[in-house]
PDB file with SEQRES, HELIX, SHEET and CRYST1 records, atoms N, CA, C and O in Angstrom:
SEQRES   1 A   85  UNK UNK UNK UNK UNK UNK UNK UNK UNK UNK UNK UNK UNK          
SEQRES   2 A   85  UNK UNK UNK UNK UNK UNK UNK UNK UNK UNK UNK UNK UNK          
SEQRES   3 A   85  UNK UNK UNK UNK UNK UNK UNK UNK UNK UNK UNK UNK UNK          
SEQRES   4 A   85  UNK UNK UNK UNK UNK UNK UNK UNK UNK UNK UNK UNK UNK          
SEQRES   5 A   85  UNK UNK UNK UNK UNK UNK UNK UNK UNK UNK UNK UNK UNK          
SEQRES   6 A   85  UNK UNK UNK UNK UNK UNK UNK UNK UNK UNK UNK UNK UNK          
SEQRES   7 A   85  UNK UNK UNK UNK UNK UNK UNK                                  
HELIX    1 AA1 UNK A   14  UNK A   18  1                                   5    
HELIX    2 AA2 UNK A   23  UNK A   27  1                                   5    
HELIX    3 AA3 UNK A   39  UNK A   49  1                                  11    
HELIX    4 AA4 UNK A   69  UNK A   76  1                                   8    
HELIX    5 AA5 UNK A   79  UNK A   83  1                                   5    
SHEET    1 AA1 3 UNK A   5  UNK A   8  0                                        
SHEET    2 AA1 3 UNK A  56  UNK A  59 -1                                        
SHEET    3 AA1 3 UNK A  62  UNK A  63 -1                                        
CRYST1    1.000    1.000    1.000  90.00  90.00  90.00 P 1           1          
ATOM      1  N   UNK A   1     128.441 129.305  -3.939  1.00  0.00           N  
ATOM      2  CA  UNK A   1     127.086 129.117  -3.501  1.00  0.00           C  
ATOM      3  C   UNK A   1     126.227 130.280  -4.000  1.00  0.00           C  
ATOM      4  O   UNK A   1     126.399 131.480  -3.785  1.00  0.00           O  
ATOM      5  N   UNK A   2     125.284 129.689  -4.696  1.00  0.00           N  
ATOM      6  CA  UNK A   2     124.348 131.163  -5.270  1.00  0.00           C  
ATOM      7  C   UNK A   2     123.681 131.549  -3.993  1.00  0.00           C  
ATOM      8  O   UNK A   2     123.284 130.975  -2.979  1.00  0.00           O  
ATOM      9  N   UNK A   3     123.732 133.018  -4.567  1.00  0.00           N  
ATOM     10  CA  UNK A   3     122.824 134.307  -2.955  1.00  0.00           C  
ATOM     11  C   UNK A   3     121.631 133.924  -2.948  1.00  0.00           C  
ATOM     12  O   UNK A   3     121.167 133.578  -4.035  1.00  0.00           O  
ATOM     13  N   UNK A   4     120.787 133.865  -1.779  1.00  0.00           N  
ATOM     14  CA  UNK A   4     119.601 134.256  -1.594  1.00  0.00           C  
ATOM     15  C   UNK A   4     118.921 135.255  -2.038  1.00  0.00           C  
ATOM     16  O   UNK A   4     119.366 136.269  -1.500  1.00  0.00           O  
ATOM     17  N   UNK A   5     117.909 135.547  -2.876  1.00  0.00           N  
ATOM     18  CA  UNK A   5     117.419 136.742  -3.395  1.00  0.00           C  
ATOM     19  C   UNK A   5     115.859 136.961  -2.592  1.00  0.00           C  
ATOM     20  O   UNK A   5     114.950 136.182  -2.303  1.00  0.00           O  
ATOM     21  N   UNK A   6     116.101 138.593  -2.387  1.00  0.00           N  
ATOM     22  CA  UNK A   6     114.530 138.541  -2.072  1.00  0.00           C  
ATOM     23  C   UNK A   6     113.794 139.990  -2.713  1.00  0.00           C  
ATOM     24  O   UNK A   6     113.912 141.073  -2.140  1.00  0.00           O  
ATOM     25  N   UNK A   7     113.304 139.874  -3.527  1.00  0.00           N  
ATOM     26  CA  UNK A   7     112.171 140.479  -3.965  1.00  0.00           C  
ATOM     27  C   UNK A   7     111.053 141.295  -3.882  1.00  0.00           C  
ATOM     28  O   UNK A   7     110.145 140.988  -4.653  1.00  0.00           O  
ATOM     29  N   UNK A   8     110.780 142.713  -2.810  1.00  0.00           N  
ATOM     30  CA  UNK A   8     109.662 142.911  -2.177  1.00  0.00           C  
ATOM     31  C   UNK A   8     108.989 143.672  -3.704  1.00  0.00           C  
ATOM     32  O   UNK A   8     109.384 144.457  -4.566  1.00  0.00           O  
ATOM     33  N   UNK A   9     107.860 142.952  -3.419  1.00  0.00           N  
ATOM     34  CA  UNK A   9     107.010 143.829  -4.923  1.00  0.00           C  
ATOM     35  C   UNK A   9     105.713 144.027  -4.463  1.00  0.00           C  
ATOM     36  O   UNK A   9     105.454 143.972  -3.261  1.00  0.00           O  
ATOM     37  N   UNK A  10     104.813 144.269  -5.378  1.00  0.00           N  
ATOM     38  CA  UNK A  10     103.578 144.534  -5.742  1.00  0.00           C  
ATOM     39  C   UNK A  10     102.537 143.935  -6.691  1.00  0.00           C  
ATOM     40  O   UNK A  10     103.098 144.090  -7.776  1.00  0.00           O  
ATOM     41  N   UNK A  11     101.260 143.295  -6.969  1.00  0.00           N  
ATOM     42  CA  UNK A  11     101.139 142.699  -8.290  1.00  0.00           C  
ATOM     43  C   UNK A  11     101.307 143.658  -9.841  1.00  0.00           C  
ATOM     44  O   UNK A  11     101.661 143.461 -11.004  1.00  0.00           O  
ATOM     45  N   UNK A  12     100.822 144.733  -9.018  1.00  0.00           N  
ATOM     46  CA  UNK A  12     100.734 145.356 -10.430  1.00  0.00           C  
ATOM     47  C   UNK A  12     102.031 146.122 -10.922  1.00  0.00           C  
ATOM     48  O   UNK A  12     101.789 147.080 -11.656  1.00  0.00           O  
ATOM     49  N   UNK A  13     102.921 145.956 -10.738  1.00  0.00           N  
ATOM     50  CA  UNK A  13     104.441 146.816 -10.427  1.00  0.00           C  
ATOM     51  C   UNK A  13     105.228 146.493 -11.726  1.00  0.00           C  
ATOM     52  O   UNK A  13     105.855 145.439 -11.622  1.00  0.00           O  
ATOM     53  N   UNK A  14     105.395 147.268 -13.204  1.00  0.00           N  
ATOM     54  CA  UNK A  14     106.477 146.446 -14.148  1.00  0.00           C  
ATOM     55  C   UNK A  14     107.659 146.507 -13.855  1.00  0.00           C  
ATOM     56  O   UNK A  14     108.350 145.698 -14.476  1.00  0.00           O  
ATOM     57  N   UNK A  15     108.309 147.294 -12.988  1.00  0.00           N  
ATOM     58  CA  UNK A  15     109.707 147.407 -12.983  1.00  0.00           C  
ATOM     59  C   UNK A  15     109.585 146.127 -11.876  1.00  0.00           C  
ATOM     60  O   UNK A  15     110.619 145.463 -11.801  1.00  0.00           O  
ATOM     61  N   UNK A  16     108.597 145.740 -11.107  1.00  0.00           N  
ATOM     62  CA  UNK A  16     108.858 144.440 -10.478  1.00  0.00           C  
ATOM     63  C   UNK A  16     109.178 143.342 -10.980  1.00  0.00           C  
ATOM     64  O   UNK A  16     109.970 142.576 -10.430  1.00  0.00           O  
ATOM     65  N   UNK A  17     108.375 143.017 -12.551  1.00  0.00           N  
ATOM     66  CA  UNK A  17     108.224 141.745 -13.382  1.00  0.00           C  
ATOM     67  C   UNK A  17     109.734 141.859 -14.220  1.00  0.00           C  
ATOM     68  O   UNK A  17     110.444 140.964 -14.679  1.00  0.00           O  
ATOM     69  N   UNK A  18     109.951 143.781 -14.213  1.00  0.00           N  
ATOM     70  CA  UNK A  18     111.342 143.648 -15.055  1.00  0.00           C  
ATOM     71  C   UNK A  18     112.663 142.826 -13.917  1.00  0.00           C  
ATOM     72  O   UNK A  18     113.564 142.029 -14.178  1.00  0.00           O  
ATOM     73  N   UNK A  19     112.354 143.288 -13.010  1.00  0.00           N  
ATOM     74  CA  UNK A  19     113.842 142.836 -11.971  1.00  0.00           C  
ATOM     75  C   UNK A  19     113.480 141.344 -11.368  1.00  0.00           C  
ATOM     76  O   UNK A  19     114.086 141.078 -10.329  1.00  0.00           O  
ATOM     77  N   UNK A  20     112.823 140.603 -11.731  1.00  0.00           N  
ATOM     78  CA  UNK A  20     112.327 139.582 -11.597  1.00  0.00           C  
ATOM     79  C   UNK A  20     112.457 138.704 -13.096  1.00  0.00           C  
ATOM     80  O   UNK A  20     112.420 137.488 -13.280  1.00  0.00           O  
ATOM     81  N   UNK A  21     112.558 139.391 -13.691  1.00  0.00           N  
ATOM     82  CA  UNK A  21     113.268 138.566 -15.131  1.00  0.00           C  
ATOM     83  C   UNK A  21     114.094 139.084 -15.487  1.00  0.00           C  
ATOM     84  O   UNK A  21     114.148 139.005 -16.715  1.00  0.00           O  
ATOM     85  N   UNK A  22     115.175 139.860 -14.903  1.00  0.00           N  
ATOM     86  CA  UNK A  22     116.511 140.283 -15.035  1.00  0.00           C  
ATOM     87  C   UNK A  22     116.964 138.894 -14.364  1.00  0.00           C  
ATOM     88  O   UNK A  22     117.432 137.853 -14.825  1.00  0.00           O  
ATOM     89  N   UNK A  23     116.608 139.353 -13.017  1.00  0.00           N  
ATOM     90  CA  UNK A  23     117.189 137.945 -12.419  1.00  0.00           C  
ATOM     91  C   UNK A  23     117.087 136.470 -13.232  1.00  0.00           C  
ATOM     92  O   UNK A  23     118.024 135.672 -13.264  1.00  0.00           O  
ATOM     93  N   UNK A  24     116.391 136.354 -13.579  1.00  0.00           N  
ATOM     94  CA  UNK A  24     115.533 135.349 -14.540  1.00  0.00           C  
ATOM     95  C   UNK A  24     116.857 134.811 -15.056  1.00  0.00           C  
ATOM     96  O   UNK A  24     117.631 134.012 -14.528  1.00  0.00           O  
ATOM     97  N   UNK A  25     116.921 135.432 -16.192  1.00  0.00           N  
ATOM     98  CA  UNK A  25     118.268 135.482 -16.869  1.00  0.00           C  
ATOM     99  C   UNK A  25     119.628 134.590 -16.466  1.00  0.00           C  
ATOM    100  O   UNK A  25     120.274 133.653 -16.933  1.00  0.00           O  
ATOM    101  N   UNK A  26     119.652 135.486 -15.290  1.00  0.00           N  
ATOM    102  CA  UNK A  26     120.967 134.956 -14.905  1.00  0.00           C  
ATOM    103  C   UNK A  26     120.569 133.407 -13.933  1.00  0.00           C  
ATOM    104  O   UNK A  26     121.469 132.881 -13.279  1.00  0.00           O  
ATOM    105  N   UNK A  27     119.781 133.075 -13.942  1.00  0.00           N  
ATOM    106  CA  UNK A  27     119.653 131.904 -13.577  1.00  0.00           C  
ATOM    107  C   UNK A  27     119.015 132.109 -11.962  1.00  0.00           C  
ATOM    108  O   UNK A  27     119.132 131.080 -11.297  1.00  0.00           O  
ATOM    109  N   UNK A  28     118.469 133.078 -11.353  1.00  0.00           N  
ATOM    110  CA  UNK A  28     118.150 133.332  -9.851  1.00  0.00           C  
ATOM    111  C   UNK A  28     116.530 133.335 -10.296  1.00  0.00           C  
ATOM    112  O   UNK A  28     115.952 133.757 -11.298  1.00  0.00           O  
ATOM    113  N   UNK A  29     116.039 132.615  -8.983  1.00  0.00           N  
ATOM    114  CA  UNK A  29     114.931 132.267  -9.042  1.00  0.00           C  
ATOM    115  C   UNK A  29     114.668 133.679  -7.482  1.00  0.00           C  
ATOM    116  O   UNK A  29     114.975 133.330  -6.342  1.00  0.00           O  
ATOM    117  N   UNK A  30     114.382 134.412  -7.611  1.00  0.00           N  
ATOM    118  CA  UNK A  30     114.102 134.784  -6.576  1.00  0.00           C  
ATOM    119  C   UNK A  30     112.847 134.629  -5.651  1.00  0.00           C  
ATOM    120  O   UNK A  30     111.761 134.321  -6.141  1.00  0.00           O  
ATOM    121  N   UNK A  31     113.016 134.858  -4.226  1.00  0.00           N  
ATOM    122  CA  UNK A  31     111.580 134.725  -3.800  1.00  0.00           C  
ATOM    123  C   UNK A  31     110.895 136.180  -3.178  1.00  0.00           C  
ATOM    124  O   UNK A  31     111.311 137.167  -2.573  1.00  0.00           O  
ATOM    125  N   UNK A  32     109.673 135.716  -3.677  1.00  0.00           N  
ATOM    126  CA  UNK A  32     108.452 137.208  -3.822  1.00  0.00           C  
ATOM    127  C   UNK A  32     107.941 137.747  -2.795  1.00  0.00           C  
ATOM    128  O   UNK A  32     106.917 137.126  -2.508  1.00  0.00           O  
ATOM    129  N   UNK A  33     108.164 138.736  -1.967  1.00  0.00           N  
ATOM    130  CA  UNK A  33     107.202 139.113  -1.093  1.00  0.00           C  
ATOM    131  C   UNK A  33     106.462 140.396  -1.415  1.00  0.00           C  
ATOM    132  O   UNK A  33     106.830 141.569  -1.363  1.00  0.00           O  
ATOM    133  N   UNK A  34     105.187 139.778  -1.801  1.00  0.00           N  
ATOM    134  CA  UNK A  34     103.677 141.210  -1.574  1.00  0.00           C  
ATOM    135  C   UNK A  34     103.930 141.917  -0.616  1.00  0.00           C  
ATOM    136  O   UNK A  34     103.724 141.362   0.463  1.00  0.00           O  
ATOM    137  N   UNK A  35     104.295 142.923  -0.569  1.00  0.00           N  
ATOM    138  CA  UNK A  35     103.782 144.545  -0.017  1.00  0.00           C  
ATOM    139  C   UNK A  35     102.576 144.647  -0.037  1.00  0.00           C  
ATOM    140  O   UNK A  35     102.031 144.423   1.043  1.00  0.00           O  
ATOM    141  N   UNK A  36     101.971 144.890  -0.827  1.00  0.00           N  
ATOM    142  CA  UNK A  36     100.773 145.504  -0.908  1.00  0.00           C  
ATOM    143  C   UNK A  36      99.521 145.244   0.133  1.00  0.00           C  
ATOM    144  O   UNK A  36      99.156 144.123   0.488  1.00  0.00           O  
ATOM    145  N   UNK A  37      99.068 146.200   0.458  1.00  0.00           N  
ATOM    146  CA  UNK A  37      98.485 146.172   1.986  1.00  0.00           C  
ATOM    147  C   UNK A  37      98.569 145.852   3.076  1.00  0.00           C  
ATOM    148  O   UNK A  37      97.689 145.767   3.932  1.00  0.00           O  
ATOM    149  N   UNK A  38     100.194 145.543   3.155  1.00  0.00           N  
ATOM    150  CA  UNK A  38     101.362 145.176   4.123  1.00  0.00           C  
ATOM    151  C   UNK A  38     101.872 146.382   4.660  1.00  0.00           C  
ATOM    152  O   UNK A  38     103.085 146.524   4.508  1.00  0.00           O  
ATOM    153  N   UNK A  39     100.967 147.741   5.542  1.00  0.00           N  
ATOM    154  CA  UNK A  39     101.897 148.680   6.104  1.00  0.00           C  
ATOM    155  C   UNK A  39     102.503 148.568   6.922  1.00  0.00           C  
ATOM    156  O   UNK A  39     102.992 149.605   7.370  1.00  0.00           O  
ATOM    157  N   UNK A  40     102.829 147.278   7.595  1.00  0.00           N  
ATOM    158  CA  UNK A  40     103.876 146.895   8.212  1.00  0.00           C  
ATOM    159  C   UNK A  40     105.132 146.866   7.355  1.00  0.00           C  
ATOM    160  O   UNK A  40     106.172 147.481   7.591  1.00  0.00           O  
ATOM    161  N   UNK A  41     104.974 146.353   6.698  1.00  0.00           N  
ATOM    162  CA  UNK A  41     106.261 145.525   5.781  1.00  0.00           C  
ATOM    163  C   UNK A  41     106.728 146.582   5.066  1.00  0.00           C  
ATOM    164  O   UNK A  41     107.942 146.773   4.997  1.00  0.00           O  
ATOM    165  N   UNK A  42     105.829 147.411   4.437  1.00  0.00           N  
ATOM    166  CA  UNK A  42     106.368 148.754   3.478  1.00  0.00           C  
ATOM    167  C   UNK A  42     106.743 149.435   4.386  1.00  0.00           C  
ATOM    168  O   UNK A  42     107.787 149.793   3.841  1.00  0.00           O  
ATOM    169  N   UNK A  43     106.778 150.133   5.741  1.00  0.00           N  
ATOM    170  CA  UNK A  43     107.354 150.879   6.972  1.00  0.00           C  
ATOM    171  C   UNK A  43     108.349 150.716   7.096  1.00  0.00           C  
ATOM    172  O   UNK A  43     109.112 151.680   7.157  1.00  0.00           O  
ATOM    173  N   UNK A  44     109.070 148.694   7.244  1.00  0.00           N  
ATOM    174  CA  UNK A  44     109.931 148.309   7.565  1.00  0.00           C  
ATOM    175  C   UNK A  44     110.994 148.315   6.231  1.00  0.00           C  
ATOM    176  O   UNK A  44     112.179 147.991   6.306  1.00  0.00           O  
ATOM    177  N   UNK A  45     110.150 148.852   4.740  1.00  0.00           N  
ATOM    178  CA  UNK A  45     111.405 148.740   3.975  1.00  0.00           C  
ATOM    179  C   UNK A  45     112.178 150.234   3.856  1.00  0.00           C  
ATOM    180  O   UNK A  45     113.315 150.602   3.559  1.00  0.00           O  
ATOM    181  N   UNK A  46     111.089 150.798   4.201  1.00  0.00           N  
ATOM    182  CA  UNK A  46     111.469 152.482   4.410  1.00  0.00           C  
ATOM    183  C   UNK A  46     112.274 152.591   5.467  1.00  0.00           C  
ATOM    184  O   UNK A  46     113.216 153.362   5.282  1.00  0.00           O  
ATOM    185  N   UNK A  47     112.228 152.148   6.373  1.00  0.00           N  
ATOM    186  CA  UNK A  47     113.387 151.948   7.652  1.00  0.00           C  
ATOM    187  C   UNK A  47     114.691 151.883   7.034  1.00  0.00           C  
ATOM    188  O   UNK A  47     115.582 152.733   7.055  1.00  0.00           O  
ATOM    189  N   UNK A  48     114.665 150.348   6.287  1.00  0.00           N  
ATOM    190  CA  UNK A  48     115.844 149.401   5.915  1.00  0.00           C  
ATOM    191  C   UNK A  48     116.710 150.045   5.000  1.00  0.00           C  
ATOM    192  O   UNK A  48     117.935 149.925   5.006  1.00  0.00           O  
ATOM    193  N   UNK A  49     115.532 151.266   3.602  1.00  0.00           N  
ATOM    194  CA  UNK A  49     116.385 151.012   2.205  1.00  0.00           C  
ATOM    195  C   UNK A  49     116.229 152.316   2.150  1.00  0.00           C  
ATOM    196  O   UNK A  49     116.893 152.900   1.294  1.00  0.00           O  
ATOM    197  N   UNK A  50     115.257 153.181   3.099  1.00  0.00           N  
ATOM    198  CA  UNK A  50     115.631 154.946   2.698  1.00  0.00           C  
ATOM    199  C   UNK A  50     114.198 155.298   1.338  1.00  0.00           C  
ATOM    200  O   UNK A  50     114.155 156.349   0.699  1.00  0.00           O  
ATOM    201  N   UNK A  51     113.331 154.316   1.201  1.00  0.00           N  
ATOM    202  CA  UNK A  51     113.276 154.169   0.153  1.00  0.00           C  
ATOM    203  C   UNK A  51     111.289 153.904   0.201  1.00  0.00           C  
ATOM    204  O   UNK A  51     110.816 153.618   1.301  1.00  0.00           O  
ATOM    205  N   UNK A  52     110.403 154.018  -0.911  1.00  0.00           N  
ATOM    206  CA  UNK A  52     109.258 153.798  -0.782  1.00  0.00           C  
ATOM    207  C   UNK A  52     108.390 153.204  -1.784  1.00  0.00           C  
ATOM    208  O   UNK A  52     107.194 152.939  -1.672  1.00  0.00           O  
ATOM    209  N   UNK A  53     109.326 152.995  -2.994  1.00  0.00           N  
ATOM    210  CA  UNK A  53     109.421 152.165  -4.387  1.00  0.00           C  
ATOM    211  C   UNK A  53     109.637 150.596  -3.803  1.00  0.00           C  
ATOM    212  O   UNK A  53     110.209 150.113  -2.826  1.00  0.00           O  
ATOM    213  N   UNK A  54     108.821 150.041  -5.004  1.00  0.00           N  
ATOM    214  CA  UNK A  54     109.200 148.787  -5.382  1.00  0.00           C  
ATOM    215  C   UNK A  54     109.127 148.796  -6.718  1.00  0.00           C  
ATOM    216  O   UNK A  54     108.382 149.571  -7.318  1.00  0.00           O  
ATOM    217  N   UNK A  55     110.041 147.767  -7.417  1.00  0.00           N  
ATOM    218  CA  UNK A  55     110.588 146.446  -6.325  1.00  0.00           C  
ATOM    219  C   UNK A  55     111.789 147.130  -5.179  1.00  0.00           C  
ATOM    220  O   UNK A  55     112.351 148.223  -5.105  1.00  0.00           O  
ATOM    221  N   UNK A  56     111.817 146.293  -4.641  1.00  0.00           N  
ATOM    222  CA  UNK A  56     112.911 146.727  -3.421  1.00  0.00           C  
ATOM    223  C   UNK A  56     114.110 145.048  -3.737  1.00  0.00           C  
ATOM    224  O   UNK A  56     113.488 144.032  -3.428  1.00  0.00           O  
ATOM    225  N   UNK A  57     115.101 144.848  -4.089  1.00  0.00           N  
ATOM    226  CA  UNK A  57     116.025 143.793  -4.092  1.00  0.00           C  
ATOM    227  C   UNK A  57     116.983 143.656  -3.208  1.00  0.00           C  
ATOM    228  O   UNK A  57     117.887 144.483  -3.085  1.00  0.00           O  
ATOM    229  N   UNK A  58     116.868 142.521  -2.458  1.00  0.00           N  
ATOM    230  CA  UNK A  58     117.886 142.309  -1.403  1.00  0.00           C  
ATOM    231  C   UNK A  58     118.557 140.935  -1.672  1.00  0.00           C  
ATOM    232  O   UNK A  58     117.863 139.921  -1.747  1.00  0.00           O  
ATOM    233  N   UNK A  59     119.971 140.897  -1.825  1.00  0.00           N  
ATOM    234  CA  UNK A  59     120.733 140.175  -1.843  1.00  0.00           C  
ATOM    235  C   UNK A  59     121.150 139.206  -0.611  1.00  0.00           C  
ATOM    236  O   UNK A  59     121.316 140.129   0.186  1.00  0.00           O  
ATOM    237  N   UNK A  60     121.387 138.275   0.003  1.00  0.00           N  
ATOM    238  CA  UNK A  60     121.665 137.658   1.356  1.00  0.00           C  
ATOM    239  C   UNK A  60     121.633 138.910   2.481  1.00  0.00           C  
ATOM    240  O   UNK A  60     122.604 139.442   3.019  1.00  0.00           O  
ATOM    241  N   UNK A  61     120.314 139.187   2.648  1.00  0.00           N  
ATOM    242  CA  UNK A  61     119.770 140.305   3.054  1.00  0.00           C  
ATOM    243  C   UNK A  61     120.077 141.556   3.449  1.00  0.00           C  
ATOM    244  O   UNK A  61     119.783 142.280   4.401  1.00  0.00           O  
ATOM    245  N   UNK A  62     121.108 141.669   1.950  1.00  0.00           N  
ATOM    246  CA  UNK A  62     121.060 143.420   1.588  1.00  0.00           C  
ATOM    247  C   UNK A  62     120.745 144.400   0.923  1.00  0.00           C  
ATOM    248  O   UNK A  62     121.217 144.499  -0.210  1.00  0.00           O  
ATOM    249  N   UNK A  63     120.086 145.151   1.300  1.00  0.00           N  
ATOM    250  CA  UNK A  63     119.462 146.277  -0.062  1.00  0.00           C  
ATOM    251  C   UNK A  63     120.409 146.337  -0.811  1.00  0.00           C  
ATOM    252  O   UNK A  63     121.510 146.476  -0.277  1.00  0.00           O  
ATOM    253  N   UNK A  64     120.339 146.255  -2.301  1.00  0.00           N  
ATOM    254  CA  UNK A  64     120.246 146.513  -3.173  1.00  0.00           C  
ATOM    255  C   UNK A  64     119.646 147.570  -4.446  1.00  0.00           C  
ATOM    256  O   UNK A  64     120.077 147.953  -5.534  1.00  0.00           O  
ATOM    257  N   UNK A  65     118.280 147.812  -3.552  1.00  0.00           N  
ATOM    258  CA  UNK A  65     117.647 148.975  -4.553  1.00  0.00           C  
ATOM    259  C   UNK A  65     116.587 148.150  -5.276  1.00  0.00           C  
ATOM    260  O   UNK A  65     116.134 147.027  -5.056  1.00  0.00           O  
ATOM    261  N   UNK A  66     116.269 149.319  -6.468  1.00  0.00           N  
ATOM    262  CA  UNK A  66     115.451 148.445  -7.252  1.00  0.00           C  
ATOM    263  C   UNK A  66     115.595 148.171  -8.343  1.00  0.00           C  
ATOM    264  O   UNK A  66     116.759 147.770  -8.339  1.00  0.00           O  
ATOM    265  N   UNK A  67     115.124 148.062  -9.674  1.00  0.00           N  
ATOM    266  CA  UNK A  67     115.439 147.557 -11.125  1.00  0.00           C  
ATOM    267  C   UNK A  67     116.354 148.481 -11.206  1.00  0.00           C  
ATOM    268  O   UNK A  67     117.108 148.202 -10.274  1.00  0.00           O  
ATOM    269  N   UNK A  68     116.873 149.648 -11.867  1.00  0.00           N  
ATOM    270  CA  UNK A  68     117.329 150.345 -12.335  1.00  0.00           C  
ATOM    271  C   UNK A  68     118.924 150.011 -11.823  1.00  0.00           C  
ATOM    272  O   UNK A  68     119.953 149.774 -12.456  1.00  0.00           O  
ATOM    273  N   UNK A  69     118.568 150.127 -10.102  1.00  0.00           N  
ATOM    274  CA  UNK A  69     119.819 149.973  -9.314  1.00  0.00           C  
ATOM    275  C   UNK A  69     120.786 148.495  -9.754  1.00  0.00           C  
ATOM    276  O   UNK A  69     122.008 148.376  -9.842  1.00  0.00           O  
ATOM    277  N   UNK A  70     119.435 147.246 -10.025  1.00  0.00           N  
ATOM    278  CA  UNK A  70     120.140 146.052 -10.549  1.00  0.00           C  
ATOM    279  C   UNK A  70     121.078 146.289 -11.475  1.00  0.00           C  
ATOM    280  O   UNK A  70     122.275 146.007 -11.441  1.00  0.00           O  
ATOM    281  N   UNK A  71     120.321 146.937 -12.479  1.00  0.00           N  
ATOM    282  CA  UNK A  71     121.116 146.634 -13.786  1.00  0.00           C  
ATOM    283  C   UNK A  71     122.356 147.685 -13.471  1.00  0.00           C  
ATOM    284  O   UNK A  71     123.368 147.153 -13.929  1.00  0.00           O  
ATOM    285  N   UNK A  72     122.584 148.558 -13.064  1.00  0.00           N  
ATOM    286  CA  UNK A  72     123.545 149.063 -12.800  1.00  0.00           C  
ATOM    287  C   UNK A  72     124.774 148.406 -12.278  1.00  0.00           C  
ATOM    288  O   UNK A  72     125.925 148.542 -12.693  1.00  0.00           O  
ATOM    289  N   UNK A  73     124.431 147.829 -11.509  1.00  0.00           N  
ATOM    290  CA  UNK A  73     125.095 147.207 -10.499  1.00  0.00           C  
ATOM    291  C   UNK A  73     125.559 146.014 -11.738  1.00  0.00           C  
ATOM    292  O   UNK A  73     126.695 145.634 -12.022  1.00  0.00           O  
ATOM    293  N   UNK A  74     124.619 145.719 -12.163  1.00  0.00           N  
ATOM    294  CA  UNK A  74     125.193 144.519 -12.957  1.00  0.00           C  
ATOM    295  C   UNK A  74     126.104 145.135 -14.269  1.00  0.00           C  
ATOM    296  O   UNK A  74     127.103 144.498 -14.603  1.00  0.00           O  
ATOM    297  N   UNK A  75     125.795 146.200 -14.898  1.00  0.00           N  
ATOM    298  CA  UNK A  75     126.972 146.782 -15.902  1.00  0.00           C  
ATOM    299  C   UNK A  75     128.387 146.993 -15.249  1.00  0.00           C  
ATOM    300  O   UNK A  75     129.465 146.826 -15.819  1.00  0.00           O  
ATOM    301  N   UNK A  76     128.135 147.491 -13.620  1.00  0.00           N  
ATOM    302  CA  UNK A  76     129.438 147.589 -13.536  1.00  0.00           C  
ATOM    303  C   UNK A  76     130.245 146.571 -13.070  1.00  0.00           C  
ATOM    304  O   UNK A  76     131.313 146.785 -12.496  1.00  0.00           O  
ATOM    305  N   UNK A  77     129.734 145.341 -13.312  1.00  0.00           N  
ATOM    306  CA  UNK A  77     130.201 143.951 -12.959  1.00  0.00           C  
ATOM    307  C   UNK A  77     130.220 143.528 -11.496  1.00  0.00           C  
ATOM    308  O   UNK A  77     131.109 142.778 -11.095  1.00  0.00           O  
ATOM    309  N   UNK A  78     129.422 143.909 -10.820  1.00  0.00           N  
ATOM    310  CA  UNK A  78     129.303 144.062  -9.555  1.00  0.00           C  
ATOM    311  C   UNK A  78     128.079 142.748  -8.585  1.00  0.00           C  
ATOM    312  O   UNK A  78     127.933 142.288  -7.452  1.00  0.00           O  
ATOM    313  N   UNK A  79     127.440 142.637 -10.014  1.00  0.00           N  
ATOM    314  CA  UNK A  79     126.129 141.993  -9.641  1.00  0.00           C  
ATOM    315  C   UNK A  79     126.331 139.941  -9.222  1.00  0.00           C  
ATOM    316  O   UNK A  79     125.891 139.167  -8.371  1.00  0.00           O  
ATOM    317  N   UNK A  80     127.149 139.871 -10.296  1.00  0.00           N  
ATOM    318  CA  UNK A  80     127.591 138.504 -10.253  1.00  0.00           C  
ATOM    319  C   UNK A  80     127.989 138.245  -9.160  1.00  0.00           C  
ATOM    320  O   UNK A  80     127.311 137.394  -8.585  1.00  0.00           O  
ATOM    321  N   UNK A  81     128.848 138.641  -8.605  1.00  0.00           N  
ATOM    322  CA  UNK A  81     129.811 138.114  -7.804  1.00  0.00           C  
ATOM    323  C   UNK A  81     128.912 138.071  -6.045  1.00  0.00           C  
ATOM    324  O   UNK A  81     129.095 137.322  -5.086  1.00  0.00           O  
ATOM    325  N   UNK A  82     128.023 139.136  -6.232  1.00  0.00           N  
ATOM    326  CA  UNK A  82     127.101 139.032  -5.047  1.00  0.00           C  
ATOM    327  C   UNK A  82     125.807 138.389  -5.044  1.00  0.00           C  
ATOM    328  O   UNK A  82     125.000 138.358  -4.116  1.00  0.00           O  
ATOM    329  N   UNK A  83     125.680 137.741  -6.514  1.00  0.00           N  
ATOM    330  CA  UNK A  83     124.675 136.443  -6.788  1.00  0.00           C  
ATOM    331  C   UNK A  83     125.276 134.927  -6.562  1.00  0.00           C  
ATOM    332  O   UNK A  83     124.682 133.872  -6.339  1.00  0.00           O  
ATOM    333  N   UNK A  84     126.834 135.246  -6.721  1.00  0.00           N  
ATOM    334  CA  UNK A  84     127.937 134.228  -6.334  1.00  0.00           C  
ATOM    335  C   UNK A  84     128.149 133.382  -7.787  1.00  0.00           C  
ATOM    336  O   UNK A  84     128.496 132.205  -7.887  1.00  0.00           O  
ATOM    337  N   UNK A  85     127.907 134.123  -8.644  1.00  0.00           N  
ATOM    338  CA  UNK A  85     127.759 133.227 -10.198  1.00  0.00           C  
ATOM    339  C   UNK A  85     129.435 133.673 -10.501  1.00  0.00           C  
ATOM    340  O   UNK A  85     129.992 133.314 -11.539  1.00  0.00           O  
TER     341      UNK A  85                                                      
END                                                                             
């Protein structure tokens, strides 16, 4: 069963559009949630991920990190198997 992906970004964000067509790739459609002028929602990712960057990527709702962290995760063969591909 492919993972749920979720996405917290920004409009203007490239490492957002990059981890959003990383995913692309592998066939995950992820879904998008705007931050931006959401200081609720950006509070709650700083809670969750330690963290104050986007994109923020959560897998069947686990941090993950952001672009950089993807592709990592995905060199070390790690990424698939928690996309369920």
């Amino acid at each position: 069963m492919v993972a749920r992906v979720i996405v917290y970004t920004t409009p203007f964000c490239g490492y957002c559009r990059m981890a959003v067509a990383y995913l692309g790739k592998k066939g995950i459609r992820p879904e998008l949630i705007d931050v931006s002028g959401d200081d609720e929602k950006r509070e709650w990712l700083v809670e969750t991920t330690g963290r104050r960057t986007v994109p923020q990527v959560f897998i069947n709702d686990q941090p993950v990190g952001g672009y950089t962290d993807l592709v990592a995760l995905d060199r070390s063969g790690g990424l698939d198997p928690l996309l369920g591909l």
